[in-house]
N, C-alpha and C positions, 0 to 999 in steps of 0.2 A: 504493500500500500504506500502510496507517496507520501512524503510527511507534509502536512499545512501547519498554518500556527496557531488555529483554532478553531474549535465547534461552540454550538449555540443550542442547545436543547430546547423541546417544549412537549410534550405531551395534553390533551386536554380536561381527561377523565377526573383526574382528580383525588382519585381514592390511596388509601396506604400502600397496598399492591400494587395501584397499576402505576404509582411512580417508582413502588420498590424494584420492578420487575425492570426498570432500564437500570440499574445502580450499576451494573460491572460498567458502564460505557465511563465512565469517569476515568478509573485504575487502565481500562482498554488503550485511551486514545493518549494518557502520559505515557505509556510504557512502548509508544512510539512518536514521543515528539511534540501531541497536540495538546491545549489546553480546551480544558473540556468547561464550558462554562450555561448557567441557567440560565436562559432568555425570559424577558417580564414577559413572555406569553405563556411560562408556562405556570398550568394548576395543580396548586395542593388545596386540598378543601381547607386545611386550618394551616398552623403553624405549626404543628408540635411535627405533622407528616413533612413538612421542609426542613425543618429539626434534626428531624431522627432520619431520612434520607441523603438530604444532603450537604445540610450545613455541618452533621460531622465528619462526614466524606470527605479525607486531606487529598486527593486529587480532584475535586473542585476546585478550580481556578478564580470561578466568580461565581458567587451566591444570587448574583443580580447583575446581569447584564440588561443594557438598553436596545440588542443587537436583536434582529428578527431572528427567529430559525431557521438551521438549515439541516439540523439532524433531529430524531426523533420520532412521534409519531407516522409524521411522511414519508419515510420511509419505507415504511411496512408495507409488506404486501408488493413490492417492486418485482419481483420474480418467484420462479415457483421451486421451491426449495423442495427436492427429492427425495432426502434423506425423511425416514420416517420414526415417530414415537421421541420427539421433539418437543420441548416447553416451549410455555412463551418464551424466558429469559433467554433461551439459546435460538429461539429464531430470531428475535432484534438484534443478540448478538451477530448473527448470519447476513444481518439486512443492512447491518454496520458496516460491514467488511470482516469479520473476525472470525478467531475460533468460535466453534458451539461453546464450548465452556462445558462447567459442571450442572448449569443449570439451574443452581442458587445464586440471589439476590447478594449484593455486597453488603453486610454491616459493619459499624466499626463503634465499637462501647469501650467507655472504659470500664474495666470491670477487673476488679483487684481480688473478689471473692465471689463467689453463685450464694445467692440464698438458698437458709434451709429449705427442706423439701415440704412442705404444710399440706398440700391438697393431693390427695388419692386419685380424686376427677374433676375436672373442671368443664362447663359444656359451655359455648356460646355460638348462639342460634341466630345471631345478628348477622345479616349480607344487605349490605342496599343493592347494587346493581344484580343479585339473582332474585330482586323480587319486583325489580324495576324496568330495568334496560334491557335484558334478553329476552328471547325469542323462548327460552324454556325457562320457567320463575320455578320456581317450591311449593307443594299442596299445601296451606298454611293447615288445615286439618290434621295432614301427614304428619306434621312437625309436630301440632301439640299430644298426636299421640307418641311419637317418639322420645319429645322431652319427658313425657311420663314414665314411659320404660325406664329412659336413663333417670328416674329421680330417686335418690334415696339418702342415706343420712351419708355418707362418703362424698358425696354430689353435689356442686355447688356450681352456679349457675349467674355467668356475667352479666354485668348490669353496666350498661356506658350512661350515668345519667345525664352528661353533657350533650350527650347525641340523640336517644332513643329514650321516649316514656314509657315508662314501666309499670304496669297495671298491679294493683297488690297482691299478692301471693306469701303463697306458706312456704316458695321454695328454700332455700340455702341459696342468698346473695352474696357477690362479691362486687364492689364496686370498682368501677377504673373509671378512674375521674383524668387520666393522660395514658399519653402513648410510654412512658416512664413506666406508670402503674399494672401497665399491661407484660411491660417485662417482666418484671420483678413476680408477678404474680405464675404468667408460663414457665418462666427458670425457676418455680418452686412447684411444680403440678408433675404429678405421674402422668397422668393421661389425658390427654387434652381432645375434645369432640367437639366438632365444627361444624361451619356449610364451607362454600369457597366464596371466602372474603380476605381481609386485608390480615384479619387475625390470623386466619390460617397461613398466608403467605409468610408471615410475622414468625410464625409457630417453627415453621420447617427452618428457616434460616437459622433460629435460636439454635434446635435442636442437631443441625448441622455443625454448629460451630461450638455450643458448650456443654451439648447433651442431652439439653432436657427444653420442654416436656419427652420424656422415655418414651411416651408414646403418644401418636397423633393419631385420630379418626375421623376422616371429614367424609360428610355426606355431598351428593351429586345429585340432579331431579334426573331419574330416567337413565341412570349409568351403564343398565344394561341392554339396552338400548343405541349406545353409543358408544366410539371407541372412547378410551380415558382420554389420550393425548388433543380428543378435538376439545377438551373443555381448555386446553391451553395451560391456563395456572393450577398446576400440578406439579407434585414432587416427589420423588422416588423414596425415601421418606418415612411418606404418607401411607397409612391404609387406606382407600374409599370403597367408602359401601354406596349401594343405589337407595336413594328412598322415591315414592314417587312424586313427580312433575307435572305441569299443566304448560297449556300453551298459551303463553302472551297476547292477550288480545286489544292490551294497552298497551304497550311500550311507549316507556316517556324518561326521556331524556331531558335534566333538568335546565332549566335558562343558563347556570352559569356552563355547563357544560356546551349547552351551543352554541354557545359566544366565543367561547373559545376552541370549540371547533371551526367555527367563521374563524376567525382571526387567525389561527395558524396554516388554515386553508390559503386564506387572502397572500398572508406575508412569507409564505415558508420559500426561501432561498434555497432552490435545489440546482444549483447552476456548479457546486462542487467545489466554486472556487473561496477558500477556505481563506 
Protein backbone atom coordinates (compact mmCIF):
# COMPACT_ATOMS: atom_id res chain seq x y z
CA UNK A 1 0.00 0.00 0.00
CA UNK A 2 1.50 3.47 -0.66
CA UNK A 3 2.06 5.48 2.25
CA UNK A 4 -0.07 9.10 2.46
CA UNK A 5 0.13 11.34 5.53
CA UNK A 6 -3.40 10.90 6.58
CA UNK A 7 -6.94 9.59 6.81
CA UNK A 8 -10.03 11.07 8.07
CA UNK A 9 -12.71 8.73 9.49
CA UNK A 10 -16.59 9.00 9.97
CA UNK A 11 -18.96 6.30 10.32
CA UNK A 12 -22.73 7.24 10.86
CA UNK A 13 -24.43 4.62 13.16
CA UNK A 14 -23.44 5.71 16.11
CA UNK A 15 -23.66 2.93 18.53
CA UNK A 16 -20.62 1.38 20.92
CA UNK A 17 -20.17 -1.43 18.25
CA UNK A 18 -20.52 -0.02 15.25
CA UNK A 19 -17.65 2.50 16.16
CA UNK A 20 -15.87 -0.37 18.10
CA UNK A 21 -15.95 -2.46 15.07
CA UNK A 22 -13.57 0.18 12.99
CA UNK A 23 -10.96 0.52 16.05
CA UNK A 24 -7.83 -1.68 14.43
CA UNK A 25 -7.84 1.15 11.55
CA UNK A 26 -6.12 3.46 13.94
CA UNK A 27 -2.89 0.90 15.06
CA UNK A 28 -3.48 -0.29 10.85
CA UNK A 29 -2.66 2.93 9.07
CA UNK A 30 0.46 4.01 11.96
CA UNK A 31 2.15 0.93 11.45
CA UNK A 32 2.51 2.18 7.85
CA UNK A 33 3.12 5.75 7.82
CA UNK A 34 -0.51 7.31 8.11
CA UNK A 35 -2.02 9.38 10.68
CA UNK A 36 -5.27 8.15 11.32
CA UNK A 37 -7.60 10.91 12.52
CA UNK A 38 -11.67 11.51 13.46
CA UNK A 39 -13.45 13.67 11.08
CA UNK A 40 -16.44 16.19 12.98
CA UNK A 41 -18.68 13.93 10.76
CA UNK A 42 -18.34 11.21 12.42
CA UNK A 43 -21.14 9.75 15.31
CA UNK A 44 -20.81 8.57 18.76
CA UNK A 45 -24.23 8.76 20.27
CA UNK A 46 -22.63 10.14 23.64
CA UNK A 47 -19.31 10.75 24.89
CA UNK A 48 -18.21 8.07 27.03
CA UNK A 49 -18.43 5.67 23.36
CA UNK A 50 -15.63 8.55 22.00
CA UNK A 51 -14.09 7.87 25.27
CA UNK A 52 -13.62 4.53 25.41
CA UNK A 53 -13.11 4.01 21.53
CA UNK A 54 -11.12 6.59 20.73
CA UNK A 55 -9.90 9.05 22.74
CA UNK A 56 -7.90 6.35 24.60
CA UNK A 57 -6.74 4.84 21.32
CA UNK A 58 -2.77 6.20 21.24
CA UNK A 59 -2.62 5.87 17.45
CA UNK A 60 -5.37 8.59 17.10
CA UNK A 61 -3.66 11.29 15.73
CA UNK A 62 -6.66 13.76 16.01
CA UNK A 63 -9.62 13.37 18.38
CA UNK A 64 -11.39 16.15 16.14
CA UNK A 65 -10.54 16.96 12.91
CA UNK A 66 -12.31 19.67 10.61
CA UNK A 67 -11.34 17.52 7.42
CA UNK A 68 -14.35 15.73 5.57
CA UNK A 69 -13.92 11.81 5.20
CA UNK A 70 -12.21 9.84 3.13
CA UNK A 71 -12.07 6.51 4.97
CA UNK A 72 -14.69 4.67 6.67
CA UNK A 73 -18.12 3.83 6.39
CA UNK A 74 -17.76 4.49 2.28
CA UNK A 75 -15.89 2.25 1.92
CA UNK A 76 -17.66 -0.75 2.57
CA UNK A 77 -19.07 -2.78 0.35
CA UNK A 78 -16.48 -1.55 -2.78
CA UNK A 79 -15.87 -5.01 -3.93
CA UNK A 80 -16.96 -8.52 -3.36
CA UNK A 81 -14.64 -10.12 -0.89
CA UNK A 82 -14.49 -14.11 -1.44
CA UNK A 83 -13.05 -15.40 1.33
CA UNK A 84 -15.85 -16.73 3.53
CA UNK A 85 -17.00 -16.80 7.55
CA UNK A 86 -15.70 -13.23 7.90
CA UNK A 87 -16.77 -10.57 10.66
CA UNK A 88 -17.50 -7.23 10.27
CA UNK A 89 -14.13 -6.09 11.90
CA UNK A 90 -12.00 -8.16 9.25
CA UNK A 91 -14.13 -7.15 6.33
CA UNK A 92 -13.52 -3.16 6.95
CA UNK A 93 -10.22 -4.23 7.65
CA UNK A 94 -10.34 -5.99 3.90
CA UNK A 95 -12.03 -2.77 2.50
CA UNK A 96 -9.20 -0.66 4.09
CA UNK A 97 -6.55 -2.22 2.35
CA UNK A 98 -5.27 -4.63 5.20
CA UNK A 99 -4.96 -7.82 6.68
CA UNK A 100 -8.23 -9.77 7.94
CA UNK A 101 -6.89 -9.46 11.30
CA UNK A 102 -8.09 -11.41 14.30
CA UNK A 103 -11.39 -10.13 14.03
CA UNK A 104 -11.55 -8.21 17.41
CA UNK A 105 -12.08 -4.75 18.09
CA UNK A 106 -8.95 -2.77 19.49
CA UNK A 107 -9.12 -1.75 23.40
CA UNK A 108 -6.66 -0.05 25.38
CA UNK A 109 -7.41 0.27 29.49
CA UNK A 110 -5.48 0.97 31.97
CA UNK A 111 -5.94 -1.63 34.06
CA UNK A 112 -3.21 -2.41 36.85
CA UNK A 113 -5.71 -5.32 38.47
CA UNK A 114 -9.20 -7.22 37.12
CA UNK A 115 -11.86 -7.11 39.76
CA UNK A 116 -13.02 -9.67 41.87
CA UNK A 117 -15.34 -12.10 40.22
CA UNK A 118 -19.10 -11.12 42.15
CA UNK A 119 -21.63 -12.30 39.46
CA UNK A 120 -22.31 -16.03 38.51
CA UNK A 121 -24.74 -14.50 35.43
CA UNK A 122 -25.36 -11.43 34.25
CA UNK A 123 -28.12 -11.00 31.24
CA UNK A 124 -28.72 -7.87 29.38
CA UNK A 125 -31.40 -7.92 26.83
CA UNK A 126 -30.88 -4.36 25.65
CA UNK A 127 -30.14 -3.87 21.46
CA UNK A 128 -31.43 -0.78 19.96
CA UNK A 129 -30.74 -1.21 16.39
CA UNK A 130 -32.12 -5.23 16.60
CA UNK A 131 -35.27 -3.90 17.59
CA UNK A 132 -35.15 -0.90 15.23
CA UNK A 133 -33.10 -0.65 12.15
CA UNK A 134 -33.10 -4.39 10.72
CA UNK A 135 -34.86 -6.20 8.59
CA UNK A 136 -35.16 -9.14 11.37
CA UNK A 137 -35.91 -7.37 15.01
CA UNK A 138 -36.41 -9.97 18.29
CA UNK A 139 -40.12 -11.47 19.23
CA UNK A 140 -40.20 -9.10 22.28
CA UNK A 141 -42.60 -12.14 23.79
CA UNK A 142 -39.74 -14.56 22.96
CA UNK A 143 -37.46 -12.58 25.00
CA UNK A 144 -39.62 -12.04 28.16
CA UNK A 145 -40.00 -15.77 28.14
CA UNK A 146 -36.50 -16.25 27.85
CA UNK A 147 -35.45 -13.76 30.60
CA UNK A 148 -37.75 -15.96 32.74
CA UNK A 149 -35.97 -19.09 32.09
CA UNK A 150 -32.77 -17.26 32.71
CA UNK A 151 -34.04 -15.63 36.04
CA UNK A 152 -33.08 -16.97 39.25
CA UNK A 153 -31.29 -15.94 42.49
CA UNK A 154 -27.57 -16.35 40.78
CA UNK A 155 -29.05 -13.82 37.89
CA UNK A 156 -28.89 -10.51 37.68
CA UNK A 157 -30.02 -8.46 35.01
CA UNK A 158 -28.63 -4.97 33.47
CA UNK A 159 -30.34 -1.93 33.90
CA UNK A 160 -28.78 1.29 31.62
CA UNK A 161 -30.86 3.85 33.40
CA UNK A 162 -29.31 6.78 31.57
CA UNK A 163 -30.46 5.07 28.23
CA UNK A 164 -33.46 2.80 28.67
CA UNK A 165 -36.74 2.96 31.37
CA UNK A 166 -37.11 0.35 33.22
CA UNK A 167 -40.47 -0.95 34.35
CA UNK A 168 -40.43 -2.23 38.08
CA UNK A 169 -39.64 -5.79 38.72
CA UNK A 170 -38.78 -8.23 41.27
CA UNK A 171 -35.64 -9.13 39.16
CA UNK A 172 -31.81 -8.94 40.46
CA UNK A 173 -30.76 -5.39 39.07
CA UNK A 174 -27.50 -4.04 38.40
CA UNK A 175 -27.11 -0.64 37.27
CA UNK A 176 -24.59 0.82 34.69
CA UNK A 177 -24.84 4.29 34.81
CA UNK A 178 -21.39 4.44 32.03
CA UNK A 179 -19.60 2.74 29.80
CA UNK A 180 -16.71 2.46 32.80
CA UNK A 181 -19.49 0.74 34.93
CA UNK A 182 -20.02 -1.64 32.24
CA UNK A 183 -16.50 -2.93 32.46
CA UNK A 184 -15.89 -3.28 35.62
CA UNK A 185 -19.08 -5.16 36.03
CA UNK A 186 -18.37 -7.84 32.66
CA UNK A 187 -14.58 -8.23 34.13
CA UNK A 188 -16.34 -9.56 37.37
CA UNK A 189 -19.26 -11.84 35.63
CA UNK A 190 -18.82 -15.65 34.84
CA UNK A 191 -21.32 -15.79 32.32
CA UNK A 192 -22.60 -13.09 30.43
CA UNK A 193 -26.13 -13.60 28.08
CA UNK A 194 -26.96 -11.11 25.42
CA UNK A 195 -28.73 -10.14 22.16
CA UNK A 196 -26.13 -8.52 19.41
CA UNK A 197 -25.59 -5.09 20.71
CA UNK A 198 -22.73 -2.85 21.65
CA UNK A 199 -22.42 -4.88 25.04
CA UNK A 200 -21.80 -7.94 23.44
CA UNK A 201 -19.27 -6.45 21.12
CA UNK A 202 -17.83 -4.84 24.44
CA UNK A 203 -18.20 -8.53 26.06
CA UNK A 204 -15.86 -10.44 23.48
CA UNK A 205 -13.10 -7.93 23.25
CA UNK A 206 -12.87 -7.89 27.39
CA UNK A 207 -12.97 -11.59 27.36
CA UNK A 208 -10.31 -11.80 24.46
CA UNK A 209 -7.95 -9.63 26.19
CA UNK A 210 -8.23 -10.29 30.18
CA UNK A 211 -10.53 -13.22 30.29
CA UNK A 212 -13.46 -12.61 31.40
CA UNK A 213 -16.79 -12.75 31.27
CA UNK A 214 -15.50 -16.88 31.17
CA UNK A 215 -18.30 -17.15 29.26
CA UNK A 216 -20.59 -15.20 26.61
CA UNK A 217 -24.02 -16.20 25.36
CA UNK A 218 -25.62 -14.15 22.96
CA UNK A 219 -28.85 -14.66 21.39
CA UNK A 220 -29.75 -14.09 17.30
CA UNK A 221 -33.65 -13.72 15.96
CA UNK A 222 -33.88 -16.63 13.44
CA UNK A 223 -30.05 -18.06 13.62
CA UNK A 224 -31.15 -21.20 12.26
CA UNK A 225 -32.40 -19.94 9.61
CA UNK A 226 -29.25 -18.02 8.63
CA UNK A 227 -25.62 -18.50 8.27
CA UNK A 228 -23.91 -16.98 11.79
CA UNK A 229 -21.39 -14.82 9.67
CA UNK A 230 -24.25 -12.98 7.76
CA UNK A 231 -25.38 -11.32 11.17
CA UNK A 232 -21.67 -9.80 10.73
CA UNK A 233 -20.99 -8.73 14.45
CA UNK A 234 -20.00 -11.99 15.60
CA UNK A 235 -17.02 -13.51 17.49
CA UNK A 236 -15.42 -16.73 17.75
CA UNK A 237 -15.65 -16.30 21.21
CA UNK A 238 -19.11 -16.34 21.59
CA UNK A 239 -21.79 -19.20 21.91
CA UNK A 240 -25.19 -18.08 19.88
CA UNK A 241 -28.09 -19.60 20.32
CA UNK A 242 -31.35 -18.80 17.93
CA UNK A 243 -34.24 -17.47 19.70
CA UNK A 244 -37.18 -16.58 17.48
CA UNK A 245 -37.42 -13.23 15.17
CA UNK A 246 -40.01 -11.35 13.28
CA UNK A 247 -39.98 -9.21 10.28
CA UNK A 248 -39.50 -5.47 10.35
CA UNK A 249 -42.30 -3.85 9.12
CA UNK A 250 -41.17 -0.57 10.40
CA UNK A 251 -37.71 0.00 10.07
CA UNK A 252 -36.70 3.41 11.38
CA UNK A 253 -33.74 4.93 11.35
CA UNK A 254 -33.29 7.65 13.75
CA UNK A 255 -32.99 11.65 12.53
CA UNK A 256 -29.43 11.80 13.82
CA UNK A 257 -28.41 8.88 12.15
CA UNK A 258 -29.66 10.26 8.78
CA UNK A 259 -28.14 13.31 8.93
CA UNK A 260 -25.34 11.83 9.03
CA UNK A 261 -25.65 9.56 6.72
CA UNK A 262 -26.46 12.68 4.23
CA UNK A 263 -23.47 14.39 5.39
CA UNK A 264 -20.93 11.63 4.91
CA UNK A 265 -22.62 10.71 1.69
CA UNK A 266 -22.44 14.42 0.46
CA UNK A 267 -18.71 15.20 1.73
CA UNK A 268 -16.96 11.79 1.62
CA UNK A 269 -13.41 12.40 -0.34
CA UNK A 270 -12.97 9.16 -2.09
CA UNK A 271 -10.52 10.47 -4.65
CA UNK A 272 -7.58 8.48 -2.47
CA UNK A 273 -5.48 11.30 -2.47
CA UNK A 274 -4.47 11.37 1.13
Amino acid sequence: MEKKKNVYFAQPWGGLGDNFVFSNLPRLYDNIGIGFNLSFLNYERNSEIKKTVWKSNPFVKSKLSLNYPNIGSRKLNKFEIKEHNLNVVQKINIYHGFEKGDGYPDIYLEKDELPSLKYQNVIDFNAFSMFNTQETIYDLDKLLELRFELNNPDSYFLNYPNLYKTEETKENLISSDSINDLIEILLSTETFYCLNSGSHCLAAVLKKNYGYPKKIVSYLPNLELNDLYSFGHVYENVDYLSTPGLKNNNISMPRKMRIYTGLIKKYFNDTDNY
